[in-house]
C-alpha positions in Angstrom: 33.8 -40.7 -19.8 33.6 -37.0 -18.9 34.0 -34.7 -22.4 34.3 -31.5 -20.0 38.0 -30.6 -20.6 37.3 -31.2 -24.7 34.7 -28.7 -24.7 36.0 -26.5 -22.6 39.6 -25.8 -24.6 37.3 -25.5 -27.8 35.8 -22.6 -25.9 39.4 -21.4 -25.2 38.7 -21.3 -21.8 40.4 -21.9 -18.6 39.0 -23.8 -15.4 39.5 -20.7 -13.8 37.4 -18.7 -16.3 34.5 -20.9 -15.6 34.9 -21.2 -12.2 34.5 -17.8 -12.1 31.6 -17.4 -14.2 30.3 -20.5 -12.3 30.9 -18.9 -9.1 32.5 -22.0 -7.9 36.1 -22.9 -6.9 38.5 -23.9 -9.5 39.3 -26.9 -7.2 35.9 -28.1 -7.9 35.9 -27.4 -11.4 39.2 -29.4 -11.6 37.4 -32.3 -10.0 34.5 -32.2 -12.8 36.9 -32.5 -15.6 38.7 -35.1 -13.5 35.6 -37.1 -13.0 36.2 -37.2 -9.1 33.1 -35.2 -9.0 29.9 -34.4 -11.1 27.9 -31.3 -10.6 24.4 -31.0 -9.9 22.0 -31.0 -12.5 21.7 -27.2 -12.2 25.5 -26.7 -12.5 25.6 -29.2 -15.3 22.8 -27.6 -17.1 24.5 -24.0 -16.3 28.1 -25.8 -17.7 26.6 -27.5 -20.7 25.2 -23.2 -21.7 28.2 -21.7 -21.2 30.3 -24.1 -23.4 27.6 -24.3 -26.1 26.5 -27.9 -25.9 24.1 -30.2 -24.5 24.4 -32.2 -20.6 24.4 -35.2 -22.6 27.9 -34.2 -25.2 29.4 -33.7 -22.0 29.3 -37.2 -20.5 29.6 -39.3 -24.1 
């Protein structure tokens, strides 16, 4: 199970806000949280920094 969206509404973000930071499309972003797709390890390492956790909260 993907903790993405969790994290990310603590943050009080939107998918668009971190798409943007992520320089990514939001459709993507959508299909992270989604679980239809998983970043890369850079993009998960740049996701887990940017919402203040770890890879690993992430995917518990």
């Amino acid at each position: 199970m993907n903790r993405i969206k969790d994290f990310r509404n603590k943050r009080n973000l939107s998918q668009a806000d971190i798409a943007k930071i992520m320089n990514i499309k939001q459709n993507t972003f959508s299909q992270w949280e989604t679980g239809k797709r998983i970043p890369n390890i850079l993009q998960g390492i740049k996701l887990a920094e940017i919402l203040e956790t770890t890879v690993e909260s992430l995917y518990k």
